[in-house]
DOMILUM-159426 format. One record per residue (C-alpha): y, z, x; residue number from 1; chain; residue in one letter. Coordinates in Angstrom, 1 decimal, padded with zeros to 4 digits. Layout:
// DOMILUM-159426
v,w,u,resi,chain,resn
Y,Z,X,NUM,A,A .
...
// end
This chain:
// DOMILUM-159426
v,w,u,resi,chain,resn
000.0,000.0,000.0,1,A,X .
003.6,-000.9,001.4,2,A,X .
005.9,001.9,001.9,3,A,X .
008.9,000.8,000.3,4,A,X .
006.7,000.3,-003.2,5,A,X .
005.3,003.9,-003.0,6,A,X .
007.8,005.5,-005.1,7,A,X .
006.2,008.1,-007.0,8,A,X .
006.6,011.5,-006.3,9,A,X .
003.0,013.5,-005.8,10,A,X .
003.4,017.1,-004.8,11,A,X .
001.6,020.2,-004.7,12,A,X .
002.9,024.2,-005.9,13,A,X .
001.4,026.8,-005.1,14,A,X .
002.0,030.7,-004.5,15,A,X .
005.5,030.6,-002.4,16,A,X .
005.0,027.1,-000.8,17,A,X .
005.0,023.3,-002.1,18,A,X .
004.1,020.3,-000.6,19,A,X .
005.1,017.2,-001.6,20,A,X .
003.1,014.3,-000.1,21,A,X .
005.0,011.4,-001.9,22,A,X .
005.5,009.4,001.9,23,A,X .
001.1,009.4,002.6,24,A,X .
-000.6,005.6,002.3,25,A,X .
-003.5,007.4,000.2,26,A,X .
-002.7,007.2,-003.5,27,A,X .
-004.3,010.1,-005.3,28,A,X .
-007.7,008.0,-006.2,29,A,X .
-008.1,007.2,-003.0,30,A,X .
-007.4,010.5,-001.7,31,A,X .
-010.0,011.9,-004.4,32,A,X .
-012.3,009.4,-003.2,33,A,X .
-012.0,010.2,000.8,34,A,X .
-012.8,013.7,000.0,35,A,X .
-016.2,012.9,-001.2,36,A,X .
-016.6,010.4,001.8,37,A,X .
-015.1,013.2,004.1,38,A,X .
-016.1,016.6,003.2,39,A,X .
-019.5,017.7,004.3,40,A,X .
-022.4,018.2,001.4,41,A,X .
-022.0,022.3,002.2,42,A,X .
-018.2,022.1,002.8,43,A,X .
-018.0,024.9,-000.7,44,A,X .
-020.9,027.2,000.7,45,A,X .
-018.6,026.6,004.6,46,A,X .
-015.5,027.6,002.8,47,A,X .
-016.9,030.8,001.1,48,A,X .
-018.1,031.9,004.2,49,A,X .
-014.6,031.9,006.1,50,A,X .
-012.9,033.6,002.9,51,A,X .
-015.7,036.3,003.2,52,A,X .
-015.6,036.7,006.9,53,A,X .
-018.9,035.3,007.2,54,A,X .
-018.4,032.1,008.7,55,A,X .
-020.1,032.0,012.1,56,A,X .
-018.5,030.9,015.3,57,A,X .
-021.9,030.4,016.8,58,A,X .
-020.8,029.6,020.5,59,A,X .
-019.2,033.0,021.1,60,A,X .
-022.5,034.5,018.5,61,A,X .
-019.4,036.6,016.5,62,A,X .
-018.3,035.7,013.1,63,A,X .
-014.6,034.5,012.0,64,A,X .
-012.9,036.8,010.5,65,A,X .
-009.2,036.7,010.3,66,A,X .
-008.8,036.1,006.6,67,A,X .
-009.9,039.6,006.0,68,A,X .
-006.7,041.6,008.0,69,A,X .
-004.3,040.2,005.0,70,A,X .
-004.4,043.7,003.9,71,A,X .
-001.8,046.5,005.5,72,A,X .
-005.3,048.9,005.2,73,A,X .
-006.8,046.3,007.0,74,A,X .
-005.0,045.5,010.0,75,A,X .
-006.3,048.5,012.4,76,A,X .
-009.2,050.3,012.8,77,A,X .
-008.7,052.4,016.0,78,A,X .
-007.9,056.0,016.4,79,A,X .
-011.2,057.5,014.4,80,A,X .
-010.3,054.9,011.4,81,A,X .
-006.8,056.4,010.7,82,A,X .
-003.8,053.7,010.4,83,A,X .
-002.3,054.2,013.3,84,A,X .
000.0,050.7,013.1,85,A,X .
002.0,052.2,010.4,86,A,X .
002.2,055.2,012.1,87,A,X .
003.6,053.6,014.9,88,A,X .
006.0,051.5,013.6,89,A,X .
007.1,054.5,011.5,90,A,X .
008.3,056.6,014.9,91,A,X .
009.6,053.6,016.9,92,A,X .
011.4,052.3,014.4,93,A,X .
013.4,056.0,013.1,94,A,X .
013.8,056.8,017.1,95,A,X .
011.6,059.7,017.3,96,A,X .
009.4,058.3,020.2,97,A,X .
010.7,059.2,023.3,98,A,X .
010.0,057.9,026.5,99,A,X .
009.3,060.3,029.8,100,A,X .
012.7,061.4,030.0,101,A,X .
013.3,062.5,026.8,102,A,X .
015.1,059.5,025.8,103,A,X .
014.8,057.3,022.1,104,A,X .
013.2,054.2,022.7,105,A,X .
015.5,051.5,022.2,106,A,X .
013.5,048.1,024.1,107,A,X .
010.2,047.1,023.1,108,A,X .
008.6,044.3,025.5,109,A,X .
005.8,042.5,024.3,110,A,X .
003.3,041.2,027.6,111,A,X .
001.3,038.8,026.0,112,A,X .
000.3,035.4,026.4,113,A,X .
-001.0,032.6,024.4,114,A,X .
-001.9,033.7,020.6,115,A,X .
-001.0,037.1,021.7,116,A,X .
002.6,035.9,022.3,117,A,X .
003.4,032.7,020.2,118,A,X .
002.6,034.1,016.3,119,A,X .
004.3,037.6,017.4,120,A,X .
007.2,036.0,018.4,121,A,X .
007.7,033.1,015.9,122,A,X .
007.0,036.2,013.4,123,A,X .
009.9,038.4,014.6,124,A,X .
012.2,035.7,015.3,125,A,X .
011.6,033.8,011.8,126,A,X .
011.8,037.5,009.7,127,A,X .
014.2,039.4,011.2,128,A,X .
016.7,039.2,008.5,129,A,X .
014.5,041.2,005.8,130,A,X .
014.0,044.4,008.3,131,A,X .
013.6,047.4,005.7,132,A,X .
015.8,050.4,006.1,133,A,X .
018.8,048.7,008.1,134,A,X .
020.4,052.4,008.6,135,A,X .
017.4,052.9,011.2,136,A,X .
017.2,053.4,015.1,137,A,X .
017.0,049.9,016.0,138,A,X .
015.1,048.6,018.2,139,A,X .
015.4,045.2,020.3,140,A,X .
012.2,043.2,020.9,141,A,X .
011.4,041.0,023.8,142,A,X .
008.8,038.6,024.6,143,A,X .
007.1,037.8,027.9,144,A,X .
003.9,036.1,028.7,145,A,X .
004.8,033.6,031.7,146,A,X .
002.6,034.2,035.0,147,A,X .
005.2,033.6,037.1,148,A,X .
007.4,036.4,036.4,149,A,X .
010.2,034.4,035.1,150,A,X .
010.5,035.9,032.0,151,A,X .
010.5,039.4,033.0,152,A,X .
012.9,037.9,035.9,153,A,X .
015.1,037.7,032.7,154,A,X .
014.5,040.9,030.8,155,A,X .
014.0,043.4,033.4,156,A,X .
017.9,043.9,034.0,157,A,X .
018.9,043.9,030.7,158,A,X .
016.5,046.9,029.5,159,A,X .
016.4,050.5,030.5,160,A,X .
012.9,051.6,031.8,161,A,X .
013.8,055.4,030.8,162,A,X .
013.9,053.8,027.1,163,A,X .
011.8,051.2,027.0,164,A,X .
008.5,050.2,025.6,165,A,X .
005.7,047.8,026.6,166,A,X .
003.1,046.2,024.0,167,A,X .
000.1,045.3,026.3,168,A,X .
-001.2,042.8,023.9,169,A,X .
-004.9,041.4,025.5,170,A,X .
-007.8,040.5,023.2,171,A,X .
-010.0,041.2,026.3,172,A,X .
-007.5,043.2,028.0,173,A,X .
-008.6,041.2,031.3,174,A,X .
-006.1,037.8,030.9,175,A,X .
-004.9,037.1,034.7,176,A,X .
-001.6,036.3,033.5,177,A,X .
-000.6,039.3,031.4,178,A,X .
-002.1,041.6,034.0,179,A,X .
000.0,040.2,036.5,180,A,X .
003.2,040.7,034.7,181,A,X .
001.9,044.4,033.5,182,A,X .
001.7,045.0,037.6,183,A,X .
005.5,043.8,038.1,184,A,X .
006.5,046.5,035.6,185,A,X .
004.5,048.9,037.2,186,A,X .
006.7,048.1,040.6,187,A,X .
010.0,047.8,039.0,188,A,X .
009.7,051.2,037.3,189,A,X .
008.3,053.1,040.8,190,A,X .
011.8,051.3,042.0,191,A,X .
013.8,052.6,039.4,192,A,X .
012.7,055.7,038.4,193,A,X .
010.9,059.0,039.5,194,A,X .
008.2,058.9,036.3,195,A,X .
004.6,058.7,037.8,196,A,X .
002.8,055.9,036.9,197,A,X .
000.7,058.4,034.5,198,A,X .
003.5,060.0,032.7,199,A,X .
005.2,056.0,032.1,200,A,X .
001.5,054.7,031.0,201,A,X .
001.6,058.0,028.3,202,A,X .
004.9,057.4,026.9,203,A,X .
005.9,054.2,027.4,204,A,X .
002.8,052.0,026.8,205,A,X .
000.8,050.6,023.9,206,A,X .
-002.1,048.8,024.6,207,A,X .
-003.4,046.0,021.7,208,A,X .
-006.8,044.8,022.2,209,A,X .
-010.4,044.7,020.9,210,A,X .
-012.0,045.9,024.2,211,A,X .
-011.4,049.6,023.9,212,A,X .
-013.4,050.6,027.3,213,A,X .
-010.6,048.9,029.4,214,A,X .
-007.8,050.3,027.7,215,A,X .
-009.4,054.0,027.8,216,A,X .
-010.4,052.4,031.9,217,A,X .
-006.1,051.5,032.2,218,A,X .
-005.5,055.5,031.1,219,A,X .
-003.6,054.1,027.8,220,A,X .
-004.4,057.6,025.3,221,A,X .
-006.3,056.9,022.1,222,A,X .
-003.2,057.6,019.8,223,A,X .
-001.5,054.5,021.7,224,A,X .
-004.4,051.9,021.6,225,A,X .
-004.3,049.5,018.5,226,A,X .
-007.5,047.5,018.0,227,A,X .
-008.5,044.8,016.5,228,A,X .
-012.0,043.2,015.6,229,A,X .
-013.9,040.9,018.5,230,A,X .
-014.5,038.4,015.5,231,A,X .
-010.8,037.8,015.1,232,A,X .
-009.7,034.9,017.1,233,A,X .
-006.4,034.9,019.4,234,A,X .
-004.8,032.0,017.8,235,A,X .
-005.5,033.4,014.6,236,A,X .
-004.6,036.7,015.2,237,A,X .
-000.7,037.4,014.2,238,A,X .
-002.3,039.1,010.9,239,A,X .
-004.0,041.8,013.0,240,A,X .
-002.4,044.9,015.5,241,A,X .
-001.3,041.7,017.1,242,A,X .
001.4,041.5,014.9,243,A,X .
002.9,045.1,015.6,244,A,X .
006.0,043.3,016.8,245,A,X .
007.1,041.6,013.8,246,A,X .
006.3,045.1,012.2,247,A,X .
008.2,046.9,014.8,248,A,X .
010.7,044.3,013.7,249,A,X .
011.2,043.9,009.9,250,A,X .
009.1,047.5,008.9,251,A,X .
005.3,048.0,007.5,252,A,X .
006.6,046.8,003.7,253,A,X .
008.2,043.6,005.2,254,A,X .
004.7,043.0,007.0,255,A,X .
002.6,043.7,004.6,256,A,X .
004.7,040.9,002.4,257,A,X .
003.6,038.6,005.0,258,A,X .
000.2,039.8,004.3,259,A,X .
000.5,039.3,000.8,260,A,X .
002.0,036.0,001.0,261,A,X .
-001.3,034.7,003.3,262,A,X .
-003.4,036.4,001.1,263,A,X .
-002.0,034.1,-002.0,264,A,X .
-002.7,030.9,000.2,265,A,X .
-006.3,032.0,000.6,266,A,X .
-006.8,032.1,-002.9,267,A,X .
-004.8,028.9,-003.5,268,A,X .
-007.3,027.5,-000.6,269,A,X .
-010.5,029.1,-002.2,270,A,X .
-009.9,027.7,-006.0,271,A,X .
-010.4,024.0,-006.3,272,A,X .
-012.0,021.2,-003.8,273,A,X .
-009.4,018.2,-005.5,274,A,X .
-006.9,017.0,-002.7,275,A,X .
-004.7,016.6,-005.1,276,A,X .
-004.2,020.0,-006.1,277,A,X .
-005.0,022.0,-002.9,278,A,X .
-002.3,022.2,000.3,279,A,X .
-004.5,022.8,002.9,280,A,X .
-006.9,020.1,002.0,281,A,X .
-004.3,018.0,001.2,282,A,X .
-003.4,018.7,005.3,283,A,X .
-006.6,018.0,006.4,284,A,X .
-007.5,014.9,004.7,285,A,X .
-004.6,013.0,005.5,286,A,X .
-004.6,014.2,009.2,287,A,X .
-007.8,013.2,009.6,288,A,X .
-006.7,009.1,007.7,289,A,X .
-004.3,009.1,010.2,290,A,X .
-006.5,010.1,013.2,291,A,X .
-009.6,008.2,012.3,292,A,X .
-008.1,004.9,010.0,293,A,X .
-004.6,004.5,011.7,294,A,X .
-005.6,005.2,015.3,295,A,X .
-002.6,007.6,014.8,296,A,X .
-002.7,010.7,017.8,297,A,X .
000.2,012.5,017.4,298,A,X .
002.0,014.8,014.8,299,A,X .
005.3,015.8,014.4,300,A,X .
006.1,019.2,013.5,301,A,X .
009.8,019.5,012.8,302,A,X .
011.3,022.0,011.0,303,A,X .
014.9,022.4,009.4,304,A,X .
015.5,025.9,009.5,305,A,X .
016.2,027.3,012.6,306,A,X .
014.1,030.3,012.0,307,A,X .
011.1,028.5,012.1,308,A,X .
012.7,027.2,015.2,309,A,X .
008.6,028.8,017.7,310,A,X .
006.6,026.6,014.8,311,A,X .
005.9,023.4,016.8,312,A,X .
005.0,025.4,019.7,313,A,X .
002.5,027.8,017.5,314,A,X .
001.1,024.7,015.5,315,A,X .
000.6,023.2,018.8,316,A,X .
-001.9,026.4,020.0,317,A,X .
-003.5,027.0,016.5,318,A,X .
-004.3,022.9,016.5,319,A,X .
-004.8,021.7,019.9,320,A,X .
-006.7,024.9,021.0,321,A,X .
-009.0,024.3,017.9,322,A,X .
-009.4,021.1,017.3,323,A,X .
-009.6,019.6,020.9,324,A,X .
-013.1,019.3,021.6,325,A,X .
-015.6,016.8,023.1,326,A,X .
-019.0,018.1,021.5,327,A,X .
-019.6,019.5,018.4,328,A,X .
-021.8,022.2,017.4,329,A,X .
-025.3,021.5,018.9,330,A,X .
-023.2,021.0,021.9,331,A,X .
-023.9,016.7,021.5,332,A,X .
-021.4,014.6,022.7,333,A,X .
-018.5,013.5,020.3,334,A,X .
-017.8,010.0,021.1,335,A,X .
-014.7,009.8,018.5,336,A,X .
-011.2,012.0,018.6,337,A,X .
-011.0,014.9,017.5,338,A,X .
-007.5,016.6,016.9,339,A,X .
-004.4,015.1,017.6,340,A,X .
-001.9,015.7,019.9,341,A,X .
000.7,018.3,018.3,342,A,X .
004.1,018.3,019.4,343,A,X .
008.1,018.6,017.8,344,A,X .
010.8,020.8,017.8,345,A,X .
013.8,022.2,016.0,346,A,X .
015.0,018.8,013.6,347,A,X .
018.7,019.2,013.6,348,A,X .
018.6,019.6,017.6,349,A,X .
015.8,016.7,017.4,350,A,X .
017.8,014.1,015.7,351,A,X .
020.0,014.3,018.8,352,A,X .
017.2,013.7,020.9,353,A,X .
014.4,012.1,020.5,354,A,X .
014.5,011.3,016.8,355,A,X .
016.1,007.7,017.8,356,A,X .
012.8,007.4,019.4,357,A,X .
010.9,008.1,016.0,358,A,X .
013.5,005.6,014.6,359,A,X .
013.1,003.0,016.3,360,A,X .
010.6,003.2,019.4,361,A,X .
007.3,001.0,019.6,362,A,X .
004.8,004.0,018.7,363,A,X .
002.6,005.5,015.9,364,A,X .
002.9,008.7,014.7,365,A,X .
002.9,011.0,011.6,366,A,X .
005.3,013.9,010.5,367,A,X .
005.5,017.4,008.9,368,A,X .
008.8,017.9,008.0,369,A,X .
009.2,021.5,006.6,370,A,X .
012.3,022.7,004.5,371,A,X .
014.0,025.5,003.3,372,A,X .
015.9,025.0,000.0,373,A,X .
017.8,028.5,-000.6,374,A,X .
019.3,030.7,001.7,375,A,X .
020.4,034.0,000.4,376,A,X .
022.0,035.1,003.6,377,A,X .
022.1,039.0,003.1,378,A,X .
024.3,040.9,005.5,379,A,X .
027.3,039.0,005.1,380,A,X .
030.4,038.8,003.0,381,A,X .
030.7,036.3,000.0,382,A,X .
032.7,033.6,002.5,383,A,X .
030.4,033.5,005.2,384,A,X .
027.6,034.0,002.7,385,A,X .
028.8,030.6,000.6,386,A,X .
029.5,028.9,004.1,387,A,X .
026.1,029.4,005.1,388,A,X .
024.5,028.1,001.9,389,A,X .
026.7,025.1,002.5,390,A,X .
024.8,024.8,005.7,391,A,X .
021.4,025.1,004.7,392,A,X .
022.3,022.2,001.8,393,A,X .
023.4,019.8,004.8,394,A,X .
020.1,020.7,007.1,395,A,X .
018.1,019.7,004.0,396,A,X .
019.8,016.7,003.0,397,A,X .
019.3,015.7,006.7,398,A,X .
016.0,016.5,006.5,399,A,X .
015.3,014.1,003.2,400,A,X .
017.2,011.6,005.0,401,A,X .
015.2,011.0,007.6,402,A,X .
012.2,011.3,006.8,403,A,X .
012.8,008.8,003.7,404,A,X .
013.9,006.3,006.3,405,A,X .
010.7,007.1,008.7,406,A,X .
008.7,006.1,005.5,407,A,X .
011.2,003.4,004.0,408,A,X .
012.5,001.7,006.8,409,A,X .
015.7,-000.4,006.7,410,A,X .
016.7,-003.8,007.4,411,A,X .
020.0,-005.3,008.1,412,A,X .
021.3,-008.5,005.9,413,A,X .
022.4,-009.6,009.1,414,A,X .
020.4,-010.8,012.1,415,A,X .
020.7,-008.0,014.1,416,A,X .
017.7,-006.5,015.7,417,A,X .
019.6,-003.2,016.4,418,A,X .
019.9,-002.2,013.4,419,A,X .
016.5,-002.8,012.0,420,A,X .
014.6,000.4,011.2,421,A,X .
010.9,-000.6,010.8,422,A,X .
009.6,002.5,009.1,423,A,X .
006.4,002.8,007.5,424,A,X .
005.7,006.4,009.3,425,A,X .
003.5,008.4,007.1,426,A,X .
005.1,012.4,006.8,427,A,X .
004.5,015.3,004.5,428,A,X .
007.2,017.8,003.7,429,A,X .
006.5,021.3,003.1,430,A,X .
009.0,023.2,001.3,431,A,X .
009.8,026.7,000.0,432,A,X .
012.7,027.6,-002.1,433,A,X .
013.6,030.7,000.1,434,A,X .
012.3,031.7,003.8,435,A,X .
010.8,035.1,002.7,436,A,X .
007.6,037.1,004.6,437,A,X .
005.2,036.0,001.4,438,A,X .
006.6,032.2,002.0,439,A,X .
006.1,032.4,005.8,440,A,X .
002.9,034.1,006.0,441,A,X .
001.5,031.1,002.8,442,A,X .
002.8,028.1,005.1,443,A,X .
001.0,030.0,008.6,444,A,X .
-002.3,030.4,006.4,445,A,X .
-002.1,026.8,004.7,446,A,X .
-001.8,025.7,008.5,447,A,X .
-004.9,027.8,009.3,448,A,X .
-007.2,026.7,006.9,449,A,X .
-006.1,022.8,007.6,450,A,X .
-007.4,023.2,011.4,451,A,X .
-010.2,025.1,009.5,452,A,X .
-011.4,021.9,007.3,453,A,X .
-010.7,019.4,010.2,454,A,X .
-012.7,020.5,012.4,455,A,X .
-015.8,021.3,010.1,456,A,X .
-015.6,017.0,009.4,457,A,X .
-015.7,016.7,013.2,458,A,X .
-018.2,019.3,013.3,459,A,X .
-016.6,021.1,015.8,460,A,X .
-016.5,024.6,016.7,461,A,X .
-012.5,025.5,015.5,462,A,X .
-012.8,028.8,017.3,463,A,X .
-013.8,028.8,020.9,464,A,X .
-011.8,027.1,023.6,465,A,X .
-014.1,026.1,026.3,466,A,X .
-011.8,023.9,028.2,467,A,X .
-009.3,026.9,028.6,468,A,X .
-012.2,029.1,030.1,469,A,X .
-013.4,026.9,032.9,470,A,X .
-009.8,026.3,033.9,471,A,X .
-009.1,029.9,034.3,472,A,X .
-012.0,030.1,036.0,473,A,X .
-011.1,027.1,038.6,474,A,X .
-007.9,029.1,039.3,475,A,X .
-009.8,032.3,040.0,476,A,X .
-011.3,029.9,042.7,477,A,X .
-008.6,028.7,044.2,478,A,X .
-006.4,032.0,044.4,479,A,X .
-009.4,033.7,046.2,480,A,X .
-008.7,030.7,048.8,481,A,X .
-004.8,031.2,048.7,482,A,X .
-005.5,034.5,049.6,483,A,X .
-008.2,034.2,052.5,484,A,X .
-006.1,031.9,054.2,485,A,X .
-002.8,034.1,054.0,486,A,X .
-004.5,037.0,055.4,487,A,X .
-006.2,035.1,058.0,488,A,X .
-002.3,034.0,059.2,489,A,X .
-001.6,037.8,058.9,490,A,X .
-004.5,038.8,061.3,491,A,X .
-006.0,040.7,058.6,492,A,X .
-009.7,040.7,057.8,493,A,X .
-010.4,037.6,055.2,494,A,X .
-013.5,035.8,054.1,495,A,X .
-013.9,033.1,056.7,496,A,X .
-016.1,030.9,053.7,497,A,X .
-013.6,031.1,051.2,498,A,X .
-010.4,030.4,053.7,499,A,X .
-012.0,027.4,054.3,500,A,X .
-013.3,026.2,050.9,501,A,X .
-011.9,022.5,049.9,502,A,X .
-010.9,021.4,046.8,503,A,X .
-009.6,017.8,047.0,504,A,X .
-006.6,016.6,049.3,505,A,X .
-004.0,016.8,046.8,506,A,X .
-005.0,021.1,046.3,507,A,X .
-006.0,021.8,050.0,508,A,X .
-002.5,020.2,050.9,509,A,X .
-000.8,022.5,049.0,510,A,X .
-003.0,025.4,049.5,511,A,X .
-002.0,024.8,053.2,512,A,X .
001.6,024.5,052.7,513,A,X .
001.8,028.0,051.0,514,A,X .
// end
């Protein structure tokens, strides 16, 4: 079907998100009809089991279970069983916990990395505006999860270590990169202070993972370890004590809206198998057309609220992570693609950038454009208030625009090549009438279950990451050999084999130069 004679509008409501789905080649027969084709002959019983917790992520021999911490009883179960989460976001967030001086904590730094870092962040960052209790202490997150110190290069001088907190946020509690950072912090408060490492670890650390034994082995006490279970997967893990950042951010009541608001998607996701009626399969379905029918590789994530500003780069985890596999589940060879690449940004900044690209350029790809209709802008007098408003009317109307000319095209009654727009870019656009926790924790979980449905038609495993392993495990290798060679310039005993261990020129090269 030609683009510019697909006029009919075909959208999806459901609990606190929309999608409307007008701008996809598929009319709804078709659609209807590559469901059947698609979705495999157990894809209900499948579905049933990842609603229940049941589902079985049989590399790692653990089941999935993320779906079942969209409940604020739900989200700990450390300390002897008692909710410790709520207790803690209670005393950080009234200013009763005080560091090893005596002092209210004012600085909360979150060392995480990957699924321990993105969803945290893009929570806090997008929710920040509907903290509870505004009269309270208030407390200024941070975020830090690069190996290379830069981010703390940037925090560090602007926080107080006499009041300031660290989240040690590890599924494993063993992740190279957060260590390393958690070791800088141990240095630059010996440098700063006179509190013993033990008396800073008691009061000014919170440790966040589901291996309990290395958190006990790190000297973090019981009442500051959150866990979470092993069958709850990184990327998918913002729901869990993951999340205690955007709690320590917007208060337990705010969370557990975002709870709530997930929870609603589930049930939108568990009652119906028609495309035409169900977001996330909606998602999936068309993702897949592109991938498989178009030859399309790329998505476009590109949302028009600047709160929503760490999406692409979340998406682009919770996808690629999941989705990017070569064998399927009886570890045979997949000799088609899998998931697409996932990429985007911010689309007010993008149509400055690289949107001329999109426009205009040579390539293929396909778009989520996601909108936010309303903005109530609380906090503010009535003239900023209606100025505001004014500006969330003009980000939408930008976003309508272009995305109606990515799918419509345009072409010049004169003969003038510049100005032709060739269109015919497939896109969805998911909308909400207001930014609220319920509506961003339904468009997280509609995302979720679409890399859910994808990868059980490509047979894959969604939740292990293979490829990430053996890469850690390559740097492992070639540290060891970074290090045997440095202390055999210092004169210091080394391990003669592994100083002179050879990778490929390119690597030993720089090895050498270091």
């Amino acid at each position: 079907m030609n683009s510019q004679q697909q006029t009919k509008q075909r959208h999806i409501e459901a609990p606190y998100l929309n999608l409307d789905y007008s701008y996809q080649r598929l009319s709804d027969e078709e659609l209807q009809a590559y469901a059947k084709k698609k979705l495999p002959k157990n894809y209900e019983e499948l579905k049933q089991q990842l609603i229940k917790g049941e589902y079985q992520n049989k590399t790692e021999s653990r089941t999935v279970s993320h779906v079942l911490c969209r409940s604020r009883h739900n989200v700990v179960r450390a300390a002897n069983g008692k909710n410790r989460f709520n207790e803690i976001v209670r005393t950080l967030r009234s200013g009763n916990w005080k560091g090893a001086t005596g002092k209210a904590i004012k600085d909360v730094v979150n060392i995480g990395v990957g699924g321990s870092d993105l969803g945290p962040m893009m929570g806090s960052f997008a929710l920040k505006e509907f903290a509870d209790d505004s009269s309270l202490h208030t407390l200024n997150t941070h975020f830090v999860s690069s190996m290379d110190g830069g981010q703390l290069y940037a925090v560090l001088p602007i926080v107080d270590p006499e009041t300031t907190l660290f989240i040690i946020a590890s599924k494993s509690f063993t992740t190279s990169d957060t260590l390393a950072n958690v070791d800088t912090v141990k240095a630059w408060v010996q440098d700063s202070t006179n509190i013993t490492e033990q008396d800073w670890i008691k009061h000014h650390v919170i440790g966040v993972s589901s291996n309990l034994e290395k958190m006990n082995e790190f000297g973090i006490p019981a009442k500051n370890q959150l866990s979470f279970a092993d069958s709850v997967g990184g990327r998918f893990s913002l729901w869990s004590a993951i999340g205690l950042p955007i709690a320590l951010t917007v208060g337990t009541h705010q969370f557990a809206k975002m709870l709530e608001g997930a929870k609603a998607m589930d049930d939108h996701f568990a009652q119906s198998n028609d495309p035409t009626t169900n977001i996330p399969l909606n998602l999936a379905l068309t993702g897949i057309h592109a991938r498989e029918e178009e030859g399309i590789n790329n998505v476009a994530v590109l949302p028009y609220d600047g709160r929503l500003r760490y999406l692409p780069s979340y998406l682009q985890q919770l996808d690629m992570e999941s989705n990017g596999k070569q064998a399927d589940h009886a570890n045979q060879a997949i000799n088609t693609p899998t998931g697409p690449i996932i990429w985007g940004g911010f689309g007010p900044n993008g149509q400055h950038a690289f949107f001329q690209h999109l426009h205009q350029g040579h390539d293929k790809f396909t778009a989520d454009f996601i909108a936010v209709l309303h903005r109530e802008a609380p906090g503010f007098q009535k003239q900023t208030q209606r100025q505001l408003r004014e500006q969330q009317r003009l980000a939408v109307a930008n976003c309508l625009a272009h995305r109606q000319l990515m799918w419509q095209g345009s072409q010049p009654e004169s003969d003038s090549p510049r100005d032709v727009y060739p269109g015919n870019h497939t896109s969805n656009l998911l909308y909400v009438d207001e930014l609220t926790p319920q509506s961003f924790g339904a468009l997280i979980a509609a995302y979720e279950h679409k890399v859910f449905i994808q990868g059980i038609i490509w047979g894959i495993n969604s939740f292990d990451q293979p490829g990430v392993e053996k890469g850690k495990k390559v740097a492992v290798d070639i540290l060891k050999t970074i290090d045997a060679q440095a202390d055999a310039k210092a004169n210091r005993t080394y391990d003669k084999a592994q100083a002179e261990k050879q990778f490929d020129a390119s690597t030993d090269a720089i090895i050498k130069r270091m």
